[in-house]
The first five atom37 places (N, CA, C, CB, O) and aatype in JSON, in Angstrom:
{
  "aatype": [20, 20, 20, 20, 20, 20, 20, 20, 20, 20, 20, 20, 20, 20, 20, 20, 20, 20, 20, 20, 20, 20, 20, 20, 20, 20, 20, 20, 20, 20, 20, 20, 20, 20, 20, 20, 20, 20, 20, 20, 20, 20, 20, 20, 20, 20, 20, 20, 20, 20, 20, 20, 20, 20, 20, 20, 20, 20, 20, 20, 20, 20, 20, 20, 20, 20, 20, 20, 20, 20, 20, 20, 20, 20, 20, 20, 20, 20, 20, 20, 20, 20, 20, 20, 20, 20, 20, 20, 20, 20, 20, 20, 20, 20, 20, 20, 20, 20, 20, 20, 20, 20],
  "atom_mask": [
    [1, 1, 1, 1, 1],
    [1, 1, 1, 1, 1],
    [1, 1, 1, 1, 1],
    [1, 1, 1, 1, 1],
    [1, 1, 1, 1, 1],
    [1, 1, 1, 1, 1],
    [1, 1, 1, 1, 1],
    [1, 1, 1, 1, 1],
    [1, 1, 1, 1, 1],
    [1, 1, 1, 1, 1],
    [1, 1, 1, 1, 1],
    [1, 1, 1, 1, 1],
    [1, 1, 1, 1, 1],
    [1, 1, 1, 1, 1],
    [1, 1, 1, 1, 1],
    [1, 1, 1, 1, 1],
    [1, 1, 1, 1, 1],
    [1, 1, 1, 1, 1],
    [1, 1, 1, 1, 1],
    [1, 1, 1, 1, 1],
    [1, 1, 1, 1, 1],
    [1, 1, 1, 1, 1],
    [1, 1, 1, 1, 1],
    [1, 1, 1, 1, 1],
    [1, 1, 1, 1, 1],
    [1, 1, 1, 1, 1],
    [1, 1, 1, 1, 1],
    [1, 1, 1, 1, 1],
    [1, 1, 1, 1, 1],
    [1, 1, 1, 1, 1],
    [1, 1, 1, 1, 1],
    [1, 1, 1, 1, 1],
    [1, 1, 1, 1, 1],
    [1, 1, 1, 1, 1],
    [1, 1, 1, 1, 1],
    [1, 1, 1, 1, 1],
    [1, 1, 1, 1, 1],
    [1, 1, 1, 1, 1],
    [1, 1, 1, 1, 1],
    [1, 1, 1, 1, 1],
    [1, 1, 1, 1, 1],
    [1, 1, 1, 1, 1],
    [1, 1, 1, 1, 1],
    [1, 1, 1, 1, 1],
    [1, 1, 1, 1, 1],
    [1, 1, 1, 1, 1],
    [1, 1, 1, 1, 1],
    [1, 1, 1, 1, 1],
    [1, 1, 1, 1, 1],
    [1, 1, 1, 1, 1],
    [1, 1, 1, 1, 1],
    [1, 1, 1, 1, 1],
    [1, 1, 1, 1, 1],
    [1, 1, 1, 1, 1],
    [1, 1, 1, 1, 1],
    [1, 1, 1, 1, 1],
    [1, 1, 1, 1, 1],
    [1, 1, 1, 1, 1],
    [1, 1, 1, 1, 1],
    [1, 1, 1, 1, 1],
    [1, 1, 1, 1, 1],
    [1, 1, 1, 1, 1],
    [1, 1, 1, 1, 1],
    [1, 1, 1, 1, 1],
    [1, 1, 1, 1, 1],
    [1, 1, 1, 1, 1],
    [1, 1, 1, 1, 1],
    [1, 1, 1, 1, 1],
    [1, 1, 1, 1, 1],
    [1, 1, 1, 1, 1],
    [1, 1, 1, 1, 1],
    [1, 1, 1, 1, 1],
    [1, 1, 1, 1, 1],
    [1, 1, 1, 1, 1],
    [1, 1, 1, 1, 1],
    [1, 1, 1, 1, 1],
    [1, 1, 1, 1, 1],
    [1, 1, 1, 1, 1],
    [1, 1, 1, 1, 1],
    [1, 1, 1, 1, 1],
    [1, 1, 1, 1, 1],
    [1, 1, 1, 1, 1],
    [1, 1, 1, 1, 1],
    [1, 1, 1, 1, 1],
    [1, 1, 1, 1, 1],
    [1, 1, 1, 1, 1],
    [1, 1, 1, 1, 1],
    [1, 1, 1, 1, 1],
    [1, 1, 1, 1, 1],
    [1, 1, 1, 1, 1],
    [1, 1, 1, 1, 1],
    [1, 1, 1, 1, 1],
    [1, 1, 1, 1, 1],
    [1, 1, 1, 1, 1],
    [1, 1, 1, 1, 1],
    [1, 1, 1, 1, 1],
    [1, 1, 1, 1, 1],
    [1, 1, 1, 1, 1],
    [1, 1, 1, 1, 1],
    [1, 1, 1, 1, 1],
    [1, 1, 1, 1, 1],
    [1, 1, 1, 1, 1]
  ],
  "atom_positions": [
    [[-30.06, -20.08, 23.91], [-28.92, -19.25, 23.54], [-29.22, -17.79, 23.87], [-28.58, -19.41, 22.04], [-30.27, -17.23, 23.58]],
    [[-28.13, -17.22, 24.54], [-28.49, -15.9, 24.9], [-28.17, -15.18, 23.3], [-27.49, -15.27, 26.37], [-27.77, -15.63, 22.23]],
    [[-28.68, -13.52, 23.91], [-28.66, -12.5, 22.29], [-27.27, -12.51, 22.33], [-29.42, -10.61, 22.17], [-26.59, -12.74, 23.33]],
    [[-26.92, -12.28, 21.33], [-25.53, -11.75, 20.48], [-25.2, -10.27, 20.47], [-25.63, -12.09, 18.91], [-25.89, -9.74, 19.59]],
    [[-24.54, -9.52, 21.0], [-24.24, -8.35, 21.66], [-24.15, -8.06, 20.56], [-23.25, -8.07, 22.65], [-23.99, -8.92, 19.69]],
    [[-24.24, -6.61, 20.29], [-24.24, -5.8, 19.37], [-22.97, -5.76, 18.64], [-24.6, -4.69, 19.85], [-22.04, -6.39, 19.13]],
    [[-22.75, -5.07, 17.46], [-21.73, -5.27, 16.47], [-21.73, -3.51, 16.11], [-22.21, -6.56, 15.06], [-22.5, -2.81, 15.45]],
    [[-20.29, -3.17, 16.98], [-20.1, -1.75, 16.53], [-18.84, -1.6, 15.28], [-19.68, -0.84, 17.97], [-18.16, -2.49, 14.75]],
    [[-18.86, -0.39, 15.1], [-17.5, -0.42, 13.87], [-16.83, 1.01, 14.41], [-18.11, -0.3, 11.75], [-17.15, 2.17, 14.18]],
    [[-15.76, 0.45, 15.22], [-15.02, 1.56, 15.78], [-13.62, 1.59, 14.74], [-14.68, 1.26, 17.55], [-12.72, 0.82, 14.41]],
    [[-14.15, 3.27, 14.42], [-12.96, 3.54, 13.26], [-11.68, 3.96, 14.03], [-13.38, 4.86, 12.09], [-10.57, 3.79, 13.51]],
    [[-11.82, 4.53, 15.29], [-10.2, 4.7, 16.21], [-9.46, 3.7, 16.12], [-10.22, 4.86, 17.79], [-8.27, 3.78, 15.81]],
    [[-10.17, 2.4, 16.44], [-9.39, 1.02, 16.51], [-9.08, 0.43, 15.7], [-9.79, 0.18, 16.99], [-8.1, -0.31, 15.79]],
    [[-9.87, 0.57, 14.55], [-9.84, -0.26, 13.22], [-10.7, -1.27, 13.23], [-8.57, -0.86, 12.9], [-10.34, -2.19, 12.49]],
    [[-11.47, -1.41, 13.65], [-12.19, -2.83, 14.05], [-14.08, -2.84, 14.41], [-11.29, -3.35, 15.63], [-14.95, -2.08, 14.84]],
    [[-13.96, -3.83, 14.04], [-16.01, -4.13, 14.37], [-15.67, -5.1, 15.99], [-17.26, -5.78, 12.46], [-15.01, -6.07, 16.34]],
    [[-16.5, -4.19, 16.55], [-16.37, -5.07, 18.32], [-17.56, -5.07, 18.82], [-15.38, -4.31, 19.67], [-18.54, -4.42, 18.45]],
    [[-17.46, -5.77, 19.62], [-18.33, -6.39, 20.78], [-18.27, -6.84, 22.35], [-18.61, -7.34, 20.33], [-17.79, -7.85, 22.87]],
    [[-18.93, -5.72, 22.9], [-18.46, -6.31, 24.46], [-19.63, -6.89, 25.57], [-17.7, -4.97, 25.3], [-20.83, -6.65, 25.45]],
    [[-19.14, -7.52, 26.45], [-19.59, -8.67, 27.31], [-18.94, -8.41, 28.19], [-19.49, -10.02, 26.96], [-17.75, -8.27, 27.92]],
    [[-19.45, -8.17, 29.97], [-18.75, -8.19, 30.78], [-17.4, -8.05, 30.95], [-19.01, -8.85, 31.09], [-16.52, -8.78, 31.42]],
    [[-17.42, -6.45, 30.21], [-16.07, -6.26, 30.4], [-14.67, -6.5, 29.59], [-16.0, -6.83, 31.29], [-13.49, -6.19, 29.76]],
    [[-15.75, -7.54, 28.17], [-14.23, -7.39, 27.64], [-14.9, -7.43, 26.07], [-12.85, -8.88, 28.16], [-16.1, -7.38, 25.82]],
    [[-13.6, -7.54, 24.92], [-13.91, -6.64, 23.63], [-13.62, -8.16, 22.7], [-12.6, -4.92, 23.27], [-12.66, -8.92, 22.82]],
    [[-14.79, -8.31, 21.76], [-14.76, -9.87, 20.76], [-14.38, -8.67, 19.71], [-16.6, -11.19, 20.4], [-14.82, -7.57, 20.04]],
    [[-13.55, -8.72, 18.35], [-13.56, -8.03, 17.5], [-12.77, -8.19, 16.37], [-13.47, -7.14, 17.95], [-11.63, -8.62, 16.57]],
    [[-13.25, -7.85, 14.75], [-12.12, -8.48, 14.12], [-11.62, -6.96, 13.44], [-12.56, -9.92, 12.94], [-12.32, -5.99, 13.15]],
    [[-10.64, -7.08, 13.34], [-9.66, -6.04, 13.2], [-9.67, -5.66, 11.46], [-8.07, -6.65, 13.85], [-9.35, -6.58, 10.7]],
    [[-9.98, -4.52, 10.98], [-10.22, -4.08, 9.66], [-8.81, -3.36, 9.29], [-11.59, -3.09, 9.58], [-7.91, -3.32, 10.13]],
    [[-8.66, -2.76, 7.89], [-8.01, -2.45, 7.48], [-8.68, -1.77, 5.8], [-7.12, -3.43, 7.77], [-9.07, -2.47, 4.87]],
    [[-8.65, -0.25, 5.84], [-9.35, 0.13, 4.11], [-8.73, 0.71, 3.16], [-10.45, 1.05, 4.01], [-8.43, 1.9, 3.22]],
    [[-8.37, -0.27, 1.86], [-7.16, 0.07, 1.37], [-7.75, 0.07, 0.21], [-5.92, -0.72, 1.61], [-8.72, -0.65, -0.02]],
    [[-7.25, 0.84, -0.61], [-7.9, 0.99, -2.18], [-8.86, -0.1, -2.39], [-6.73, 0.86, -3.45], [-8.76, -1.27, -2.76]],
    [[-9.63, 0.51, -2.1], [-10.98, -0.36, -2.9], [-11.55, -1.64, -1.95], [-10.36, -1.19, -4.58], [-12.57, -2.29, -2.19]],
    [[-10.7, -1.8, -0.9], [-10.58, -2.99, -0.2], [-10.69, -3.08, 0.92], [-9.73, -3.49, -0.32], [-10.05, -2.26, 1.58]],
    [[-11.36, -3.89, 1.53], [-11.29, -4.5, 3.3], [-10.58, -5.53, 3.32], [-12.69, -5.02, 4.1], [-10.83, -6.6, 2.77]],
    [[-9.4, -5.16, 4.12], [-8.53, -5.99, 4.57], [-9.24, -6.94, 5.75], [-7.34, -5.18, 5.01], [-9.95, -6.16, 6.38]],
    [[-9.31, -7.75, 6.1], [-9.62, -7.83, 7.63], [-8.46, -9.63, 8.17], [-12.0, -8.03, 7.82], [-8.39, -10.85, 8.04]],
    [[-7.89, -8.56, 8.73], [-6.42, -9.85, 9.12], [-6.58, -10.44, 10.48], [-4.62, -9.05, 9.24], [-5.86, -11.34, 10.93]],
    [[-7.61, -9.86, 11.12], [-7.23, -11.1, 12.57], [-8.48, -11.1, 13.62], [-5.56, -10.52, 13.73], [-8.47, -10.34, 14.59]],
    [[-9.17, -11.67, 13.46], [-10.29, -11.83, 14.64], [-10.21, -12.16, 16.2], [-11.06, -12.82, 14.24], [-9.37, -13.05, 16.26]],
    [[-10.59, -11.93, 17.29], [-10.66, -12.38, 18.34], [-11.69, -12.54, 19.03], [-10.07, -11.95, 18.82], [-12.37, -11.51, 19.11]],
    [[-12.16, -13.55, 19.66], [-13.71, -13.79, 20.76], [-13.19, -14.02, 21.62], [-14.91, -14.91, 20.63], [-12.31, -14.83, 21.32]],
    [[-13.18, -13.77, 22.76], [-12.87, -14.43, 24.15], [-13.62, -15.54, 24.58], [-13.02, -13.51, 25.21], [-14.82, -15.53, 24.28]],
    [[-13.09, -16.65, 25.32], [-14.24, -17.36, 26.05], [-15.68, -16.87, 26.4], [-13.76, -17.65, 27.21], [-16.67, -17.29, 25.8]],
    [[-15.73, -15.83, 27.52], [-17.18, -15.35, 27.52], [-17.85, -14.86, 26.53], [-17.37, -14.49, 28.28], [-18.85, -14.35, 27.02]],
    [[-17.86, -14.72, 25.22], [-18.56, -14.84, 23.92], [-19.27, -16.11, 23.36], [-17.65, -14.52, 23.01], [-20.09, -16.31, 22.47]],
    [[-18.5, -17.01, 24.4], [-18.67, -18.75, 23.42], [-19.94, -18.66, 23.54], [-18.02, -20.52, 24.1], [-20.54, -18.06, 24.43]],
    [[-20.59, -19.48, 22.31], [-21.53, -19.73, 22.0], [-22.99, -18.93, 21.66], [-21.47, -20.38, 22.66], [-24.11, -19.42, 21.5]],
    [[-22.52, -17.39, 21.59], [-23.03, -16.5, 21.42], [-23.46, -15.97, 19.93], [-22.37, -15.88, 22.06], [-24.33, -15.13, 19.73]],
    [[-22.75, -16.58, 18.99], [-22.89, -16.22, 17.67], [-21.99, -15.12, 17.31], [-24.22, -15.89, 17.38], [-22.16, -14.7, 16.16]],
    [[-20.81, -14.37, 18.2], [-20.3, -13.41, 18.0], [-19.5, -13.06, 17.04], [-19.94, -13.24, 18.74], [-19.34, -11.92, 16.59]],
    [[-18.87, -14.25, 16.64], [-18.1, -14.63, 15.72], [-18.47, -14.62, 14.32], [-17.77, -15.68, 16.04], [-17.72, -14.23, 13.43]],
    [[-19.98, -15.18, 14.08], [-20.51, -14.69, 13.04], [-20.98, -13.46, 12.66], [-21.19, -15.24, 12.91], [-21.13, -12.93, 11.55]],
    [[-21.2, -13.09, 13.84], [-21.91, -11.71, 13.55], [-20.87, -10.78, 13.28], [-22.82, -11.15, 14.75], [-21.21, -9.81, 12.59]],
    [[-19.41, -10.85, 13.74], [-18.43, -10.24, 13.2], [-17.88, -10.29, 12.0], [-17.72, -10.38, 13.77], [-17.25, -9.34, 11.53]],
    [[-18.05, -11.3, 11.45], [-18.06, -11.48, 9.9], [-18.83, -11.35, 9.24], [-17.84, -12.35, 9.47], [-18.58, -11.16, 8.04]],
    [[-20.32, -11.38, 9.8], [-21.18, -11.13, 9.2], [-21.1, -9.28, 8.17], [-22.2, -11.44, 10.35], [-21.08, -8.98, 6.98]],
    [[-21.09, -8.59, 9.29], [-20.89, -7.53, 9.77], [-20.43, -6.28, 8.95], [-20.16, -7.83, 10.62], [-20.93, -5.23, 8.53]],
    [[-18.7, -7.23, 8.91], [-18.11, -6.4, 8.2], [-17.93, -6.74, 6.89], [-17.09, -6.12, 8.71], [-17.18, -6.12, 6.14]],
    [[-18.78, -7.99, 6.47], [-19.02, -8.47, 5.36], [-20.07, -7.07, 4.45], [-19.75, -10.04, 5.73], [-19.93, -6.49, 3.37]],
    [[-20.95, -7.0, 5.4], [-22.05, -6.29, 4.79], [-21.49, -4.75, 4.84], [-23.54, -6.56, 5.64], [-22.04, -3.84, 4.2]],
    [[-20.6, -4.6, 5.47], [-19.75, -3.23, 5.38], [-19.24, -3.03, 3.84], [-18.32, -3.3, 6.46], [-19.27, -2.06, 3.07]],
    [[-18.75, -4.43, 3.73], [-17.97, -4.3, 2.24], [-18.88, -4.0, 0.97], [-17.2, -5.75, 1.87], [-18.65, -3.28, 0.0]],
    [[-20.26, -4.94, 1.36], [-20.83, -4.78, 0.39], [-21.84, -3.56, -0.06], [-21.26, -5.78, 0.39], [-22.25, -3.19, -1.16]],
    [[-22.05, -3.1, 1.29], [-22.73, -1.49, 0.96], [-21.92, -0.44, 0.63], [-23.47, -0.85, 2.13], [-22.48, 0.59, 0.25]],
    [[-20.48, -0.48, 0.72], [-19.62, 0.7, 0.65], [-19.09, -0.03, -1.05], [-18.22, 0.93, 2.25], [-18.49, 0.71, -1.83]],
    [[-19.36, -1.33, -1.42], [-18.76, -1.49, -2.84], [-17.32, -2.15, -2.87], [-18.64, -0.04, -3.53], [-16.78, -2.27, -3.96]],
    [[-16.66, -2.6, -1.7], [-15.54, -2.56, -1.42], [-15.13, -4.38, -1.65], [-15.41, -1.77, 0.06], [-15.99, -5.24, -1.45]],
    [[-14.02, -4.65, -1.97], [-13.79, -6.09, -1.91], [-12.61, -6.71, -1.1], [-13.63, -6.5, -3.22], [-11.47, -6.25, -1.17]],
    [[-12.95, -7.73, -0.37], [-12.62, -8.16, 0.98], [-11.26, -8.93, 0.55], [-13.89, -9.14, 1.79], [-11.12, -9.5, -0.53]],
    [[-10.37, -8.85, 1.48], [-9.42, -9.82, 1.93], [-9.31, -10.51, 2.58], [-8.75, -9.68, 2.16], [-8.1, -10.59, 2.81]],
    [[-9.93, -11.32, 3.24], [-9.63, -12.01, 3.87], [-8.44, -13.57, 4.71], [-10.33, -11.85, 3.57], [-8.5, -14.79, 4.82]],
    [[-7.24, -12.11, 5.2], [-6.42, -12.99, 5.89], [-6.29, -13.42, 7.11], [-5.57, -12.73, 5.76], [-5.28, -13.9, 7.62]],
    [[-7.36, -13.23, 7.59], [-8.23, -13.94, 9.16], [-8.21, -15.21, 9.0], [-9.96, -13.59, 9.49], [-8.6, -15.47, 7.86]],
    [[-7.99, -15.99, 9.49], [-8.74, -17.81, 9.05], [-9.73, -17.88, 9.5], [-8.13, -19.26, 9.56], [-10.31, -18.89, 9.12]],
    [[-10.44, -17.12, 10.39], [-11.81, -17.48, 10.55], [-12.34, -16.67, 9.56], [-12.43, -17.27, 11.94], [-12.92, -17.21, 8.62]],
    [[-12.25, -15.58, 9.62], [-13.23, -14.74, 7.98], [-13.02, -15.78, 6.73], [-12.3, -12.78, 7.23], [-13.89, -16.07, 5.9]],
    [[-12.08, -16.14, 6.75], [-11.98, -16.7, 5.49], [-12.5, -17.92, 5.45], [-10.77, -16.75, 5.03], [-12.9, -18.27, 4.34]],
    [[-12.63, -18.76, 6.42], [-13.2, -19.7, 6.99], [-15.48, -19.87, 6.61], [-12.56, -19.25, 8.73], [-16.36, -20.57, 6.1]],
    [[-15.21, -18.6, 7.37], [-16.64, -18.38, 7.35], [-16.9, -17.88, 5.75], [-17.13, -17.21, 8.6], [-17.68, -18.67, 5.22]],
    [[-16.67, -17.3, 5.26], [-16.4, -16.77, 3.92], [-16.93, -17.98, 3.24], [-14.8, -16.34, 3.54], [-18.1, -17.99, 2.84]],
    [[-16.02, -19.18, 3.08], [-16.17, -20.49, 2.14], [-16.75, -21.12, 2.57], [-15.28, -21.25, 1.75], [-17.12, -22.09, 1.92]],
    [[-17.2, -20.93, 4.0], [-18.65, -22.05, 4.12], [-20.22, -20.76, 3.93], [-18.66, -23.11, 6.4], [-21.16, -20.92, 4.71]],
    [[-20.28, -19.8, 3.03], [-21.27, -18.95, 3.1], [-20.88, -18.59, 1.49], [-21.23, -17.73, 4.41], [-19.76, -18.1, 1.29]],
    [[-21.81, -18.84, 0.27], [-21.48, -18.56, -0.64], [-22.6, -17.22, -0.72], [-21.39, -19.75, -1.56], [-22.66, -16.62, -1.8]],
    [[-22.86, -17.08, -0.38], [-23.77, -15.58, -0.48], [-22.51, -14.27, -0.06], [-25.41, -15.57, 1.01], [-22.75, -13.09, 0.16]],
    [[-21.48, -14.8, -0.04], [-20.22, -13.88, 0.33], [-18.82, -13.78, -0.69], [-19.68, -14.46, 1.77], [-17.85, -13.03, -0.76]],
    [[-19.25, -14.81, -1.31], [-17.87, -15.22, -2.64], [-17.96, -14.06, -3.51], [-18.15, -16.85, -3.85], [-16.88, -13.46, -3.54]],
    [[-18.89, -13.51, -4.25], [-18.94, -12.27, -5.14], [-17.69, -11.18, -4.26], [-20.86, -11.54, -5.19], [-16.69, -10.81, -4.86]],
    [[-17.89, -10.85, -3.1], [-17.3, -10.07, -2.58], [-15.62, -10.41, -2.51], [-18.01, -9.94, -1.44], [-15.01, -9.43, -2.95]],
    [[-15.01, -11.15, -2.23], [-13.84, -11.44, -2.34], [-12.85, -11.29, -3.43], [-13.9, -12.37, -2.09], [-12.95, -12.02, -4.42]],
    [[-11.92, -10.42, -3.35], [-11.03, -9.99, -4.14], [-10.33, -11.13, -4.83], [-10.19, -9.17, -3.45], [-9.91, -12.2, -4.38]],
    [[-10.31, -10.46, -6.43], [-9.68, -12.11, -6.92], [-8.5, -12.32, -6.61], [-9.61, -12.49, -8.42], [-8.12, -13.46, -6.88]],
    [[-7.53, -11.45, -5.98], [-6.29, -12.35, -5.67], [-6.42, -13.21, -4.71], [-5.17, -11.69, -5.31], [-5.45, -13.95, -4.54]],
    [[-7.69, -13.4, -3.76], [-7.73, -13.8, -2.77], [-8.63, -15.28, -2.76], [-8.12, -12.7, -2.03], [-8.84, -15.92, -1.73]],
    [[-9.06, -15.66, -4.05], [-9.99, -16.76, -4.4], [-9.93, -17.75, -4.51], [-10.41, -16.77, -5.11], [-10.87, -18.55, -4.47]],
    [[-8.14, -18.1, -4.78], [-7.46, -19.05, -5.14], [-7.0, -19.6, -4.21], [-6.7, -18.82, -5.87], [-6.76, -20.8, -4.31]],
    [[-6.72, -18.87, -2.99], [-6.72, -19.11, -1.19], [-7.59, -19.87, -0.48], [-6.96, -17.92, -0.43], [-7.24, -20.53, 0.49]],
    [[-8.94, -19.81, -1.0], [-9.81, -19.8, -0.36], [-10.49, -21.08, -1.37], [-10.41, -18.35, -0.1], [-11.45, -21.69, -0.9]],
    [[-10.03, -21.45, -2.63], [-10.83, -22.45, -2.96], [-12.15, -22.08, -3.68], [-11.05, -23.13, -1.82], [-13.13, -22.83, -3.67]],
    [[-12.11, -20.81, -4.34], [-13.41, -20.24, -4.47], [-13.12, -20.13, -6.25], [-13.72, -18.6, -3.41], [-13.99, -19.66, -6.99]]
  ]
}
């Protein structure tokens, strides 16, 4: 498995990205009272199998948790990854728990 490209947090865009020949894997943030929104992820094919996807959730997971902030997750993959990673459930906003099965 090749490395997993780096994981930036571009505040112009709103988003934690990652690029590969040319093009941008990234999931799209949002910081709202107290909260990380994060509503929509994207990897391109040339990411597959790279881990990019985690590392984007990873990411801005750990964003939330050093700034204190509690996550939304209306991505289906964040939220996805979210409930298969319980080292991430503390973080999730309680309106959002009952979504998620948590």
């Amino acid at each position: 498995m090749a490395d997993t490209p780096p994981i930036v947090m571009n505040e112009e865009t709103h988003r934690f990205e990652a690029y590969l020949d040319g093009e941008t894997a990234f999931a799209e943030y949002v910081l709202h009272n107290g909260a990380i929104v994060l509503p929509h992820t994207v990897v391109p094919p040339a990411f597959e199998g790279l881990g990019v996807g985690s590392a984007l959730a990873t990411t801005a997971l750990r964003y939330a948790r050093d700034h204190g902030l509690t996550v939304k997750p209306s991505c289906p993959f964040i939220a996805g990854y979210i409930k298969r990673h319980p080292e991430w459930h503390d973080l999730v906003d309680p309106t959002y728990r009952e979504r998620l099965g948590l």
